[in-house]
N, C-alpha and C positions, 0 to 999 in steps of 0.2 A: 095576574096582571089586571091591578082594577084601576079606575080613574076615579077612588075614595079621595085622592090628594087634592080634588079639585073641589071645590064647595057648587051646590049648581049653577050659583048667579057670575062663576068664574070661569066655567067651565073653557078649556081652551078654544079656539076655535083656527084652523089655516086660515092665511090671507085669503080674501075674494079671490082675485085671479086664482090661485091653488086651485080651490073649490070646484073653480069653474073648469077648468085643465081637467081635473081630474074625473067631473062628472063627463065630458065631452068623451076622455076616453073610455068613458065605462068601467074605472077601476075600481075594484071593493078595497078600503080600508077603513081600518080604525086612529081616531085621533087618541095621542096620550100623551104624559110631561114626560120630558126628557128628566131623566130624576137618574142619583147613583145604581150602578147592580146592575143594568143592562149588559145584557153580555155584548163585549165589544166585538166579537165575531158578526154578530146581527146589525152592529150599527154600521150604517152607511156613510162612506166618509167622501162629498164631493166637492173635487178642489179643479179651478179652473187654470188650465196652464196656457200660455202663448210662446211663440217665436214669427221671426218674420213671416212664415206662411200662412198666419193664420190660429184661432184659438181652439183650444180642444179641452173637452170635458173629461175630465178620467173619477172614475169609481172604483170604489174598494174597503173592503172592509177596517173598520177600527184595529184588529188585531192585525194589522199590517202598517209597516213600513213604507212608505211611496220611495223606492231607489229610482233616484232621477238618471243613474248611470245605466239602469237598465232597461231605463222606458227611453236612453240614447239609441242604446243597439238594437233595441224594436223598433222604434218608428224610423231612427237616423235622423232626426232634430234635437234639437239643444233648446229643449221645453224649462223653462222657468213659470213660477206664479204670474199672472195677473197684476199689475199694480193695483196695490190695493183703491187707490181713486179712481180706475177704470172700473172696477169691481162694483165698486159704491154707486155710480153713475150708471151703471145695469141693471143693479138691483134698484135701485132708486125711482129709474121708469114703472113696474112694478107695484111699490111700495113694497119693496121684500126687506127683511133685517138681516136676513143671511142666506147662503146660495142651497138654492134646493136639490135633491140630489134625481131630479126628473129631466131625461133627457132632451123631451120635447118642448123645454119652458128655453134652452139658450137652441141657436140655428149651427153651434158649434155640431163637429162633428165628434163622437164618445167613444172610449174607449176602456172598457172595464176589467177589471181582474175575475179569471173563469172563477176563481174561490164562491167570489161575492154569495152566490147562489146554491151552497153547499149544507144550507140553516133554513128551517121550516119557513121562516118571516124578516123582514127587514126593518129596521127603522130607520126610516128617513127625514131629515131636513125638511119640514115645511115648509119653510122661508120665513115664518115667526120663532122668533128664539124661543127655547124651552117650549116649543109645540111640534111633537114627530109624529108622522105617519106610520103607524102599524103597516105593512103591505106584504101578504104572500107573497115566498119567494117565484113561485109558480106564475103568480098576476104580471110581478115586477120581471119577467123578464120577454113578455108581452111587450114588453117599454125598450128594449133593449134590441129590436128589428135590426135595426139600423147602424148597430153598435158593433164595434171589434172587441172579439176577446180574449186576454193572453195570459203570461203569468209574471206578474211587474213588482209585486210587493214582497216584500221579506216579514215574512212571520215574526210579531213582537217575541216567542214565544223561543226563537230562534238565538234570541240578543240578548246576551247576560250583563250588563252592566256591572263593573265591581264595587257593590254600596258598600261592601263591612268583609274586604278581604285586605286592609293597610299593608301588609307584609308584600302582597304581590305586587303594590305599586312600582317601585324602582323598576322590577323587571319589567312590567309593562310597560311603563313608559320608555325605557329604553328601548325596547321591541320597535316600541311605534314611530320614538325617533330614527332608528335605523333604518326605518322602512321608508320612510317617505323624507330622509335625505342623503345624500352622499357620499355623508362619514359613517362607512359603517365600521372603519379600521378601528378607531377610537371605541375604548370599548367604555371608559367611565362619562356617567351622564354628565356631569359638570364639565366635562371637559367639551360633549360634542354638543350643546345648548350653549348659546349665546346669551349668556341673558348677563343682562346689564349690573353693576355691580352695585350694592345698596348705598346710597347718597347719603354725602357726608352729615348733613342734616339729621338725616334719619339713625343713623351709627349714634351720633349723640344723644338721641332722645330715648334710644333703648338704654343705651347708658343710664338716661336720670330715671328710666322707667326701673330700674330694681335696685338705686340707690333708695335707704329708706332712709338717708341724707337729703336729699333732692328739696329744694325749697324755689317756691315762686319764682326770685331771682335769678335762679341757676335756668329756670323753662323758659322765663321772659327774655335772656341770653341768648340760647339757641334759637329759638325763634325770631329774635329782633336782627339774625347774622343773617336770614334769609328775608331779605323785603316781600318777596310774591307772598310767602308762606304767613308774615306776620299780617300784610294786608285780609288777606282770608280770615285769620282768626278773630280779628276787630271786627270786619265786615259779618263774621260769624254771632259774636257778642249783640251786633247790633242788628240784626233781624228781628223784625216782629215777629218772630216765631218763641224767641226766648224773652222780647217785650222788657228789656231790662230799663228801669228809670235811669233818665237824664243820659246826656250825649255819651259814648264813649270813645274818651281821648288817647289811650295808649293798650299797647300787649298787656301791661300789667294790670292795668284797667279793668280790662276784657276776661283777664283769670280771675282776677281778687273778687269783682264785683256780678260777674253773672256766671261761668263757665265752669269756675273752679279746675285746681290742679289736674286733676285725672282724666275730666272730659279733652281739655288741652291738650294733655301729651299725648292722649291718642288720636285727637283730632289731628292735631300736626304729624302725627308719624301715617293716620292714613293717607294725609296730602303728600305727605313726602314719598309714599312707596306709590302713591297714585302717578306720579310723575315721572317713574322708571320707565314706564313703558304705554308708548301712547295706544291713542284707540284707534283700533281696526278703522280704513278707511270704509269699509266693506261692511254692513249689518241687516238682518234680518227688516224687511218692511215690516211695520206693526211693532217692533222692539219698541220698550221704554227707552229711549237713551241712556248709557251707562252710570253715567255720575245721578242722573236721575233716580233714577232704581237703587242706587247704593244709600244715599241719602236718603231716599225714604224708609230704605229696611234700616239704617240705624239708627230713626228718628222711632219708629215703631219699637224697636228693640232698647231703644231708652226708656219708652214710656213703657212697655210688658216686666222689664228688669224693678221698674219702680214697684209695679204694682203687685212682684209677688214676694211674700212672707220674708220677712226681716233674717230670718236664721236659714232658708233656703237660697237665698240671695248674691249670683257670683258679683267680679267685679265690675261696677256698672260702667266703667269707661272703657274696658277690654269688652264687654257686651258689645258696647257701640264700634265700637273697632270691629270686632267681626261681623258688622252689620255692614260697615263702609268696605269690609274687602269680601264680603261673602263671594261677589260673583270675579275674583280678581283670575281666577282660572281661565276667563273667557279673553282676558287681555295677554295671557300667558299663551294660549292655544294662539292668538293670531300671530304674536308673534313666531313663537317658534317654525310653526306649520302655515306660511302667510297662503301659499297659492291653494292648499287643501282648504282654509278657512273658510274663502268664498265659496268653497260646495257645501260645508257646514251650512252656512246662512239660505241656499238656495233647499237645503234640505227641512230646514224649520220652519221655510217660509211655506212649504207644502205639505207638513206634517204637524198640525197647529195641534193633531190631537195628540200626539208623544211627547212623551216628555225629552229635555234636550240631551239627555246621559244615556239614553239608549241610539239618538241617532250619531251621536260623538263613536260612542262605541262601534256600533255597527263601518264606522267612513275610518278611522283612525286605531280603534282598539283599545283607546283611556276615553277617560273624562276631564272634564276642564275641573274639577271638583280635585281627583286624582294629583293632577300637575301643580295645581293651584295651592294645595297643602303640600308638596313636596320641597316648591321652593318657598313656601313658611320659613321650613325645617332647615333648609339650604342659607335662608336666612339667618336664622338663628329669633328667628321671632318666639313670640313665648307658645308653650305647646297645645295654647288650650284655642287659641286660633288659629293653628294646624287643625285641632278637632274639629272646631267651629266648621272650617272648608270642607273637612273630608266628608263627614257625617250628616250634614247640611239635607240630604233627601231623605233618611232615615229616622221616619217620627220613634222608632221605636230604639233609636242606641240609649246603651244606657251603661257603656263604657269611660272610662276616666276623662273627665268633664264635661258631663254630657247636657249641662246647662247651657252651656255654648252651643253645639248643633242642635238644642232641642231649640232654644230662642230664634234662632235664623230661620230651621221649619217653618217653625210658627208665622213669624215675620214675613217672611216671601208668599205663604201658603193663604194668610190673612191679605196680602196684599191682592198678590192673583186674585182671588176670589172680590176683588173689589176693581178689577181691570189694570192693576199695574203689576207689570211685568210679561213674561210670557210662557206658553206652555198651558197644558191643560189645566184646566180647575177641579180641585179635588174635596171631596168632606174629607175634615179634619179630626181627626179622631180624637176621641174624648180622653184618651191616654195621655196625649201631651198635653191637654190644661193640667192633669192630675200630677203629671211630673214634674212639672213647673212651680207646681202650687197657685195657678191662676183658674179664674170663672171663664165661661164663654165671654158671660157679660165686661168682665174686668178689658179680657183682652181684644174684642170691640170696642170697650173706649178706648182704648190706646188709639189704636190705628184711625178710628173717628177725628180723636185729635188731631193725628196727622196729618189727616183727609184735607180738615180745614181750615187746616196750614198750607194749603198750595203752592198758593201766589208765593210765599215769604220761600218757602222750601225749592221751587223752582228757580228762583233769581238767587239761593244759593250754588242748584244745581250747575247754572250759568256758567259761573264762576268756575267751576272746574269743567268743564267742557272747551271753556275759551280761558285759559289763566293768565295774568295780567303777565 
């Protein structure tokens, strides 16, 4: 454990106020970077929750779960996150970047998981990002006086998420639908899911999508039958994001001249499946917005698809299609499971360090990843953005078409790591540029690209958030 990662004129340093806390109480620790390979048992995870009587601090290790069902029937309040702008505005007194995991820094009352204190040393939250406090476990609970201590967390360790078992899909998801609804007599899934039937729109465009007839004409048709959908696609031509010369006046325009066939018909069929089924009233504070996030991983996932090797290279307009539905499981999960959803979001909004497929798991028993390629299939969409959905967390599939969930990895994994999206941020392993056939370098400019494309990319976002 050295702090060689810092140069000395860099060296990190806690906020003043920290410093000062922490000399007043007389605690010995060491400063070091939060950097990968910390064991998450050691890391301290503190998250500030409220309800009407008032706020409370709870601690608990990384390798935990926060189950907000269980820290109901200990305390007997209905604890939610903090708004994040109340949060900002505490820390901000301060000058803190993020909440420290010291009991004596909020006048909340603490309430910790006995685990915590089970590991030689702790790292803690200084309050500057990427600067942690080393701290005996023995010092740190010197801190902990005044604190309750029970057993509140569910062991990551505990939660098997189903990354690369497809087959056991159907059964699970059926499980999960029987469970938390009322039909459980119905025994086939299509029949006890509701889900909305694929629009007429869209049935067409699959159609011209595997005609190897299909000509401009035939997409600028479908497309010009739905006004909302054509408007989009002109409006789409004509962003300064694709910067295309001179006005453009029609659908036909908008293919022939900037977009080209293939981008189109899968732009149009991800607006058209985008329109089945609307967005949760209900979402995580801190989320990207949905259409946001889609858009930007298939704007990334255009430029990564460009930039790798001519003979390695899948289709670049289904690329972006699996980029615009990557997260389309989450639209799936609110619908099907609407009043379990809202615990989902209250559960991510307090466990920013899990990833979302194990806390889905743990409340429900699938993933939105799971559902989300089922009804591909139910679809009849094509199967390689089935893959794209399922495979999506797993840098290492390297099953039939595995350029499609390796690019959406990538894509989400490059984004997070640059603050869009959500979920924890992870190093990305040097396997998936090599499968890909891209550079680090290559696939930082893509997303750079994208980056500063904002303004154009957002006021496309718009548009599918509020559709004309």
């Amino acid at each position: 454990m050295s702090d060689a990662a810092f140069a000395p004129d860099t060296a990190p340093t806690p906020p003043p106020v920290i410093v000062q806390l922490l000399e007043k109480l007389g605690l010995a620790y060491r400063v070091c970077g939060a950097r990968a390979g910390l064991p998450a048992a050691q890391r301290l995870q503190a998250v500030l929750l409220e309800d009407a009587l008032g706020a409370l601090l709870v601690l608990f290790p990384q390798s935990q779960l926060l189950d907000l069902n269980r820290l109901a029937e200990l305390t007997g309040r209905k604890l939610t996150a903090v708004k994040p702008e109340r949060l900002q505005r505490m820390l901000g007194k301060h000058a803190l970047g993020v909440l420290p995991g010291l009991p004596q820094l909020t006048s909340s009352p603490c309430l910790y998981d006995e685990r915590l204190l089970q590991v030689p040393s702790l790292f803690v939250e200084s309050g500057q990002p990427g600067v942690l406090l080393e701290i005996a476990s023995e010092a740190f609970k010197g801190l902990l006086g005044k604190a309750s201590a029970a057993r509140f967390g569910e062991p990551l360790s505990n939660i098997r998420p189903n990354l690369d078992r497809p087959d056991d899909d159907r059964a699970e998801i059926t499980q999960a639908v029987q469970a938390f609804t009322a039909r459980r007599i119905q025994q086939r899934l299509e029949e006890t899911i509701e889900i909305p039937p694929l629009p007429e729109t869209a049935q067409k465009i699959i159609k011209l999508r595997v005609d190897p007839d299909a000509t401009v004409d035939d997409i600028t048709g479908v497309v010009e039958t739905d006004p909302a959908l054509a408007a989009q696609v002109v409006s789409w031509a004509a962003s300064p994001f694709y910067a295309a010369p001179g006005k453009i006046r029609s659908v036909e325009d908008a293919i022939v001249r900037v977009l080209g066939f293939d981008l189109v018909i899968n732009l149009a069929l991800g607006l058209a499946l985008g329109k089945t089924l609307s967005l949760p009233k209900d979402q995580p504070q801190h989320a990207t917005p949905y259409w946001q996030q889609a858009i930007y991983s298939a704007a990334v996932i255009e430029g990564l698809t460009r930039a790798m090797p001519r003979a390695q290279r899948p289709e670049t307009g289904l690329t972006y299609l699996a980029g615009l539905l990557h997260n389309f499981g989450y639209l799936v999960l609110a619908h099907v499971f609407p009043p379990h959803f809202s615990l989902i979001c209250r559960h991510l909004e307090v466990n920013p360090h899990v990833p979302h497929s194990y806390i889905e798991q743990h409340l429900l028993g699938i993933s939105r990843e799971q559902i989300g390629a089922w009804l591909m299939r139910y679809w009849d969409m094509p199967e390689e953005l089935a893959s794209a959905l399922r495979f999506q967390h797993d840098p290492d599939y390297a099953g039939p078409h595995a350029a499609y969930p390796n690019l959406v990895c990538l894509a989400v994994d490059l984004l997070r790591n640059h603050g869009i999206g959500a979920g924890p941020q992870r190093e990305i392993p040097q396997s998936l540029f090599d499968d890909l056939g891209l550079s680090r370098e290559k696939a930082e400019e893509a997303v750079n690209k994208v980056l500063a494309a904002e303004v154009a990319l957002r006021e496309l976002a718009a548009q599918f958030q509020h559709p004309h």
